[in-house]
KETOR-326510 format. One record per residue (C-alpha): residue in three letters; x, y, z. Coordinates in steps of 0.25 Angstrom, whole numbers. Layout:
BEGIN
{ALA {X Y Z}};
...
//
This chain:
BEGIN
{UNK {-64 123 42}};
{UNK {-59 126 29}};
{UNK {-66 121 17}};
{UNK {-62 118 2}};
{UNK {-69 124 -9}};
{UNK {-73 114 -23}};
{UNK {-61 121 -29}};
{UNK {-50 119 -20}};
{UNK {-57 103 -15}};
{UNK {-54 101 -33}};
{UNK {-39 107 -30}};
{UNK {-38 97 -16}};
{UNK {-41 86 -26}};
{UNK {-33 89 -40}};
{UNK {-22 90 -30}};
{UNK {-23 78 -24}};
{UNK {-25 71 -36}};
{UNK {-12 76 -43}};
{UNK {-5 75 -33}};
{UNK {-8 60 -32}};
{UNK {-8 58 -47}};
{UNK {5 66 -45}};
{UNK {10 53 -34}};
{UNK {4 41 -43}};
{UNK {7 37 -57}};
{UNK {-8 33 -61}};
{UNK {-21 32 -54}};
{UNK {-34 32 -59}};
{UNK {-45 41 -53}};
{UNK {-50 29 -44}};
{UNK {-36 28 -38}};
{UNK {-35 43 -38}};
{UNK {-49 45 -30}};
{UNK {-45 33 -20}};
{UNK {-32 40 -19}};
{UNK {-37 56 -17}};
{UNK {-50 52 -9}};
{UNK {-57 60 -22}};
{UNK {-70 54 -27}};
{UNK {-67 48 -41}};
{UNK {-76 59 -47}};
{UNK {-66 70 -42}};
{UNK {-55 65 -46}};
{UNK {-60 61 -60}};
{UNK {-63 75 -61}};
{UNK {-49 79 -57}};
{UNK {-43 70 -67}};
{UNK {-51 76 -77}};
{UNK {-45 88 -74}};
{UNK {-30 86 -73}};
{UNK {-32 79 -87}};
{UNK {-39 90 -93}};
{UNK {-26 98 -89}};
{UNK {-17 88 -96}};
{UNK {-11 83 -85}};
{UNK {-15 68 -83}};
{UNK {-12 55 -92}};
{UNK {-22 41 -91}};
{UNK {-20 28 -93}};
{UNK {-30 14 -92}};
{UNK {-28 5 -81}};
{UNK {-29 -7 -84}};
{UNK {-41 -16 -78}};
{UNK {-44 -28 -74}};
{UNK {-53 -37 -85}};
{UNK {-64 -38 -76}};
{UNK {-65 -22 -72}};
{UNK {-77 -16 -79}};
{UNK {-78 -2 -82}};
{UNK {-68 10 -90}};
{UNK {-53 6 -88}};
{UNK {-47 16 -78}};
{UNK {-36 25 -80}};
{UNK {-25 29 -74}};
{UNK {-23 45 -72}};
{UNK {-7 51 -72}};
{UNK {-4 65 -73}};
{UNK {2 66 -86}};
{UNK {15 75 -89}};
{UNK {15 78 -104}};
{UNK {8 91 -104}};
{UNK {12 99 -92}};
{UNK {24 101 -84}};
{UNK {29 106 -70}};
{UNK {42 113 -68}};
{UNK {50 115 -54}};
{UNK {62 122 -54}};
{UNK {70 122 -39}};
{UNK {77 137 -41}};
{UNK {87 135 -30}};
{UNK {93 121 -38}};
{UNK {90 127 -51}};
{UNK {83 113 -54}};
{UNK {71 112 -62}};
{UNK {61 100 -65}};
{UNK {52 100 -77}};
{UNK {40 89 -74}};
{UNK {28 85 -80}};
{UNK {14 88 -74}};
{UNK {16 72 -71}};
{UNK {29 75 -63}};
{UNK {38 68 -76}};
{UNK {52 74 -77}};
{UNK {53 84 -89}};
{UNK {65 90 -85}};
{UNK {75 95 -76}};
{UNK {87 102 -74}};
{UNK {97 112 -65}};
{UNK {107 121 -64}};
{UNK {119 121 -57}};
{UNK {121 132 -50}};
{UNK {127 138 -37}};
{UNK {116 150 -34}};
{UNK {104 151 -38}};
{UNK {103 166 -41}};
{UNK {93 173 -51}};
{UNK {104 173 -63}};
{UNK {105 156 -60}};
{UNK {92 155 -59}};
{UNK {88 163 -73}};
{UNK {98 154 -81}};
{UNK {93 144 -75}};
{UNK {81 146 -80}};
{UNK {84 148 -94}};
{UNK {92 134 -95}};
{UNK {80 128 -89}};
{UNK {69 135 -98}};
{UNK {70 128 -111}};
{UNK {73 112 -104}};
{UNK {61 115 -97}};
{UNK {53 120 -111}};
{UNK {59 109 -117}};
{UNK {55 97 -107}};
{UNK {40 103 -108}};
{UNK {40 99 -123}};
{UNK {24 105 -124}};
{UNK {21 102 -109}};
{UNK {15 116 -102}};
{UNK {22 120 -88}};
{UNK {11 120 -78}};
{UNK {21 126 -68}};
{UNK {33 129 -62}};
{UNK {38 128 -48}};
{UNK {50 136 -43}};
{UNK {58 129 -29}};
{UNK {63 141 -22}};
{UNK {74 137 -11}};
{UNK {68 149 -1}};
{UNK {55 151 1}};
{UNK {46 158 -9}};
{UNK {39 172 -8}};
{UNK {26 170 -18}};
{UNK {23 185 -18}};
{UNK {36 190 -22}};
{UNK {41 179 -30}};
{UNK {53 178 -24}};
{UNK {61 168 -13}};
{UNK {59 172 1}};
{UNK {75 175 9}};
{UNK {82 181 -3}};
{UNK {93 182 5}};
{UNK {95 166 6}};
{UNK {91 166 -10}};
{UNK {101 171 -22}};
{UNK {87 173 -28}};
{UNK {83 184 -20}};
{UNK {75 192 -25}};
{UNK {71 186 -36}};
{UNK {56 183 -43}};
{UNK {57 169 -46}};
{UNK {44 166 -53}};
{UNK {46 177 -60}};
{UNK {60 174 -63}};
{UNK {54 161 -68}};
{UNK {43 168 -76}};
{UNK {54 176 -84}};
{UNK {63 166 -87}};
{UNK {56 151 -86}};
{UNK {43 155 -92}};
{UNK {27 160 -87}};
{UNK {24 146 -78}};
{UNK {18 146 -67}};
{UNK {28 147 -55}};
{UNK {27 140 -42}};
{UNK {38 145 -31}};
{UNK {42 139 -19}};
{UNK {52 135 -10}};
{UNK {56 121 -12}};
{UNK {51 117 3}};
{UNK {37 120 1}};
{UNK {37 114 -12}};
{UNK {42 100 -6}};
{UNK {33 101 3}};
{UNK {22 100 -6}};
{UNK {26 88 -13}};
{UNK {21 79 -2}};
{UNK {6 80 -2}};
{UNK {5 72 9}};
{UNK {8 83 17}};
{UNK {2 96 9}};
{UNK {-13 93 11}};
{UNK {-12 79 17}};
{UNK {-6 81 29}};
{UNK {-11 76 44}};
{UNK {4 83 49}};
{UNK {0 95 56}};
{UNK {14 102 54}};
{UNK {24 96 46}};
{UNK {37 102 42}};
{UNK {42 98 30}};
{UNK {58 100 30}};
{UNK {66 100 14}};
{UNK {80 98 13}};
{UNK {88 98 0}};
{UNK {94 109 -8}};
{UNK {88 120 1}};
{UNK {82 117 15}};
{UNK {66 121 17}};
{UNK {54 118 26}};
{UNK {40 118 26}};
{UNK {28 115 37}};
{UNK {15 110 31}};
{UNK {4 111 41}};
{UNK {-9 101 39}};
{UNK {-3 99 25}};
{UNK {-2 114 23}};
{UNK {11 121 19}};
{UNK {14 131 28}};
{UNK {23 144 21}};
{UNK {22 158 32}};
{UNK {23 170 30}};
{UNK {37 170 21}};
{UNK {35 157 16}};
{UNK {44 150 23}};
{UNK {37 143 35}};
{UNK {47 130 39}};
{UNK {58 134 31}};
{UNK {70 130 38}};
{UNK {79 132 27}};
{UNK {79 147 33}};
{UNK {83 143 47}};
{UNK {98 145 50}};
{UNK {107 138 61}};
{UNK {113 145 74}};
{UNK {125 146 66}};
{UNK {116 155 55}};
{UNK {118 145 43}};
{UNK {104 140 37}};
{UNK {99 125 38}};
{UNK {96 126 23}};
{UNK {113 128 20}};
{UNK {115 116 31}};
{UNK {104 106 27}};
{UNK {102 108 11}};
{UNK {106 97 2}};
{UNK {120 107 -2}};
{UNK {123 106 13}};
{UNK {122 90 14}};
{UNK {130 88 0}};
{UNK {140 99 6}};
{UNK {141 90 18}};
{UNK {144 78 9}};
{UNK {154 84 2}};
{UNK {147 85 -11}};
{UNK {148 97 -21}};
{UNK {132 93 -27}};
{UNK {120 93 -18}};
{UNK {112 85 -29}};
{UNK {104 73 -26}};
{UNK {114 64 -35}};
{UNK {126 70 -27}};
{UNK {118 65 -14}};
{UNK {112 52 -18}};
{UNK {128 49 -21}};
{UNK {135 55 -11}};
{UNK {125 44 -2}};
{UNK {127 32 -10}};
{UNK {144 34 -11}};
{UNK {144 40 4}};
{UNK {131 35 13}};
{UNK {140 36 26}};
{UNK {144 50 25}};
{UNK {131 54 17}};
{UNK {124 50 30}};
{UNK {131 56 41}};
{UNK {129 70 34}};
{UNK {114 68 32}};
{UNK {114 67 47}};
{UNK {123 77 51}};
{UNK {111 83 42}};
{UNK {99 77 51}};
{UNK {107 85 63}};
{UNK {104 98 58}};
{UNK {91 96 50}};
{UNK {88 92 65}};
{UNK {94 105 71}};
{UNK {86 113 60}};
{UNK {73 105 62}};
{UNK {73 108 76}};
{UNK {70 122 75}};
{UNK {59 120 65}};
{UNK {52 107 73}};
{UNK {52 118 86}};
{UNK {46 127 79}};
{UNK {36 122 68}};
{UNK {32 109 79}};
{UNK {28 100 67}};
{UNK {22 86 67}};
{UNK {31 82 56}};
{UNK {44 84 50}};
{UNK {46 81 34}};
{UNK {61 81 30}};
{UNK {63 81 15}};
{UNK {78 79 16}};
{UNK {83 79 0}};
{UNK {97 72 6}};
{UNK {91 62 17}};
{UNK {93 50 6}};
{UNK {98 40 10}};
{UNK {98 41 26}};
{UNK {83 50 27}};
{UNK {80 39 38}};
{UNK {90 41 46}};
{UNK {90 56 43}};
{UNK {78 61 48}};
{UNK {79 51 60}};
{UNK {91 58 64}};
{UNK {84 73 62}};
{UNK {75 68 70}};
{UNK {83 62 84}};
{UNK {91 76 80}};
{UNK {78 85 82}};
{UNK {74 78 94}};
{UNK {87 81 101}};
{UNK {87 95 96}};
{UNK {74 98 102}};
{UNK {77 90 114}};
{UNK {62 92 120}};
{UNK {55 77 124}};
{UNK {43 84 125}};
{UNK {42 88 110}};
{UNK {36 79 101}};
{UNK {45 78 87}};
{UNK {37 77 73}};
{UNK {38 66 65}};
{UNK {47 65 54}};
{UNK {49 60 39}};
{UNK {59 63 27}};
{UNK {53 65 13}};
{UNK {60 53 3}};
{UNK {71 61 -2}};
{UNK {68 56 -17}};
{UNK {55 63 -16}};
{UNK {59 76 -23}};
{UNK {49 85 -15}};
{UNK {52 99 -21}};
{UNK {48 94 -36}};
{UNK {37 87 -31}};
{UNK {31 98 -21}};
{UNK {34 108 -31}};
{UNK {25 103 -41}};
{UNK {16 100 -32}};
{UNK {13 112 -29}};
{UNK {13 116 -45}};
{UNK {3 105 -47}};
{UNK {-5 112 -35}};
{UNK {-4 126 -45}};
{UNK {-7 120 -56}};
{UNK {-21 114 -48}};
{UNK {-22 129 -43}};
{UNK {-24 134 -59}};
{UNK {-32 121 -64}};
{UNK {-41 124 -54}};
{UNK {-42 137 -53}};
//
């Protein structure tokens, strides 16, 4: 059996509590410790540390008369000193938070490619918003959402052919033109996926597969609460599978395809959201003309991944998800047509939970631990 040294148990734990302080407004190192399972003294200790790094705020609590003793304090992370920036290339969309997830800023380019040209003026229009909306914070890090997946080693996106950014460094294009952060990158999947700690590192699930459907499609199995990538990075991507006629779920199912299939010109969220409220009927007849082939899709990846749970994170699902996945789910079944086969269970992740800004600075809070503790 594997064992933990005193060094990663101390990184276990000051993820755990940010995480939590991450979730909760306030809580005071007894809540904190009841809530983590951690002995008072460790997280005191914990505490300690985050607010020597300028990143938590206090405030009393206030008593009843007859309590005896110091006045409590409530413990926040705090977002006036540091700051974390996301920026999704494929929408050309970034977010400026503080370290206590506050909005800073936040902007996009319209666009029809994304090539590196696009990308390097988008850039420079987003560089000195950005510099302004820190106003003397310090920029603990940066993640970059890639819509294919992401080859560390080179720095570049993996199936150039499917990317107008083939080719290309993005760190390093980054490093050029944004400034010398520290970069995070990552396709938008596996940052998602990491926004929900229940399954990273608190999963009973043996084999979950995590499925994320919005501006690009992506997958991802989580094993035990363990990400799983393979040897190009792309384990569960389904994004890359194609149908008998050749075309690729990720053109069929991505939240351009749906609005196209609305007969909208704007896939935005706004565009959605209205489209439902003026037209609910016909807004729900294509969302499950949708669940057909998201059914036809997931047939293939149930056969040959088997896992105990299915996770769909369905950005357009609002405001029928109910209905939605119960159809994928009689679909599948009649797709695989084998009594003896049992089916996984299935759940939709609430659509206003924004999963990629979440996961992705989850995983810059987890880098940012790395360093502290290092």
């Amino acid at each position: 059996m594997k064992t933990l040294d005193q060094s990663s148990i101390r990184k276990q734990n000051l993820r755990q509590l940010l995480a939590l302080l991450s979730s909760t407004p306030a809580m005071t190192r007894h809540a904190l410790a009841e809530a983590t399972g951690l002995s008072l003294m460790t997280v005191t200790n914990l505490v300690d540390l985050l607010k020597a790094q300028g990143v938590l705020t206090f405030s009393p609590v206030e008593r009843q008369e007859r309590v005896v003793g110091r006045k409590a304090e409530n413990v926040s992370l705090c977002g006036t000193e540091h700051a974390w920036l996301v920026v999704d290339i494929a929408s050309l969309h970034f977010t400026l938070l503080g370290f206590d997830m506050s909005l800073l800023a936040e902007g996009s380019m319209d666009a029809t490619c994304c090539d590196v040209d696009t990308l390097i003026r988008f850039i420079h229009d987003m560089r000195p918003r950005v510099e302004q909306a820190l106003d003397g914070r310090s920029l603990l890090g940066v993640a970059l959402i890639t819509s294919r997946p992401y080859e560390g080693e080179s720095d570049t996106i993996r199936f150039p052919q499917l990317s107008p950014l083939s080719g290309v460094r993005i760190k390093e294009l980054f490093r050029t033109h944004l400034g010398d952060y520290a970069y995070l990158a990552e396709q938008g999947v596996k940052y998602a996926v990491r926004s929900f700690s229940v399954l990273l590192g608190h999963s009973d699930s043996e084999l979950l597969y995590y499925l994320y459907m919005g501006k690009g499609l992506g997958g991802a199995l989580v094993h035990y609460g363990s990400l799983l990538f393979g040897y190009n990075n792309a384990t569960g991507n389904v994004g890359l599978l194609t149908t008998p006629n050749g075309v690729s779920y990720d053109q069929l199912l991505s939240t351009g395809a749906f609005a196209a299939a609305l007969g909208l010109s704007s896939s935005s969220d706004e565009a959605l959201e209205e489209c439902a409220a003026a037209q609910p009927e016909l807004y729900r007849q294509t969302l499950m003309r949708f669940s057909q082939l998201t059914a036809e899709m997931l047939a293939a990846v149930v056969t040959l991944t088997d896992p105990n749970s299915v996770l769909i994170d369905c950005r357009y699902a609002l405001p029928f998800e109910e209905e939605y996945l119960q159809n994928v789910r009689q679909a599948l079944m009649q797709r695989l047509n084998d009594s003896a086969r049992k089916l996984p269970s299935f759940s939709m992740v609430p659509t206003y939970t924004n999963t990629l800004l979440h996961g992705a600075v989850r995983a810059l809070q987890l880098d940012w631990i790395e360093k502290i503790l290092a």
